[in-house]
Every structure is written in C-alpha cells, then in structure tokens.
matplotlib code that plots the C-alpha trace (Angstrom):
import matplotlib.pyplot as plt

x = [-107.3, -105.6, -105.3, -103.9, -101.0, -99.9, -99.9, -97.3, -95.3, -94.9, -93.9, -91.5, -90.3, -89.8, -87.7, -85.4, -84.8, -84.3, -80.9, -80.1, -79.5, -78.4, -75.5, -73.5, -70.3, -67.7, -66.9, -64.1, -65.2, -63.3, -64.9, -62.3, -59.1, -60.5, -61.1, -63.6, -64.4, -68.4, -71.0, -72.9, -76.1, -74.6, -73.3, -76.8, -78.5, -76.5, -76.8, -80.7, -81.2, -78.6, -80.7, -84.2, -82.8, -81.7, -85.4, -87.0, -85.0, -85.4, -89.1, -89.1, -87.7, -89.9, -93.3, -92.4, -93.8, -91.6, -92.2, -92.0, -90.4]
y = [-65.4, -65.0, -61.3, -62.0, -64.4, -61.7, -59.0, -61.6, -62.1, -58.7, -57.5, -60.5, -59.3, -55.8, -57.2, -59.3, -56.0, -53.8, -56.7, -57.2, -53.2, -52.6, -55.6, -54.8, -54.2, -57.2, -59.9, -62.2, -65.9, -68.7, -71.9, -74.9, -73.8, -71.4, -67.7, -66.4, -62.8, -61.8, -59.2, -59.8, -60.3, -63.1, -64.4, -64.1, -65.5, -68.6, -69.8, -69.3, -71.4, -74.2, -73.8, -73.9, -76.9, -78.8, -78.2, -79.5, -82.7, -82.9, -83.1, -85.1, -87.9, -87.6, -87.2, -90.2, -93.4, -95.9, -99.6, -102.0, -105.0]
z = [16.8, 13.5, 14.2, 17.7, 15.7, 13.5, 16.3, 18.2, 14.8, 13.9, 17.5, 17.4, 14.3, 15.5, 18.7, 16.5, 14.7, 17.5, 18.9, 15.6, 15.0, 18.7, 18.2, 15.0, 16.4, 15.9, 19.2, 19.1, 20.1, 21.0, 19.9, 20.6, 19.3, 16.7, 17.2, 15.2, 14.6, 13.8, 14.9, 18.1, 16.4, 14.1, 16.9, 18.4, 15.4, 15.5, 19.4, 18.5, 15.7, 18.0, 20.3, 18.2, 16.2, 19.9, 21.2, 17.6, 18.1, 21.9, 21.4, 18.4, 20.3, 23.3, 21.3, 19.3, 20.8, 22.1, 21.0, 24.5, 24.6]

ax = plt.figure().add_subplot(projection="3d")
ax.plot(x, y, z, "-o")
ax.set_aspect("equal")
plt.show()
C-alpha cells in the first residue's frame, strides 16, 4: 500500500511539472480593479491552493459536531 502511495505522489509530482513547464508565459489578470501580470502556472498555483484551503475549511466545519439546543 505504501508503494501504491508513492507511485500516486510521484506521478502527481511529475503532472504538476509537466503544467507548470508547459505555462511559463506571462497572462494579464484582472482581479477587482487591479491588473496583475504573472505566468500561467503562478496563476495556476494560486487558484489551487484557494481552492485546497476553501475545501480544508469547508470540511472542517461540516466534520465538526454541532452542539443542539
């Protein structure tokens, strides 16, 4: 099982790498009234780890019990 685990990591790994390389060239981005010039992959990165951090917290809060009243 532990074998299986770091199979799964290391092809994740290798995935990241491949849209990571594949997405260096810079995109403009309007957020609000701010336009903000990075690579695609940074751009990437970022709306993951939003994302990743918004699912941690979503299922914090519905794994935690609820006193009733």
């Amino acid at each position: 099982m532990k074998k299986i685990k770091l199979w799964a990591a290391l092809v994740l790994v290798a995935l990241i790498l491949v849209v990571i390389f594949q997405n260096r060239e810079p995109v403009a981005t309007r957020f609000l009234f701010a336009t903000i010039i990075m690579p695609r992959a940074a751009l990437l990165s970022i709306t993951l780890l939003i994302g990743v951090a918004v699912g941690m917290l979503v299922s914090l809060s519905l794994s935690t019990p609820r006193k009733k009243k």
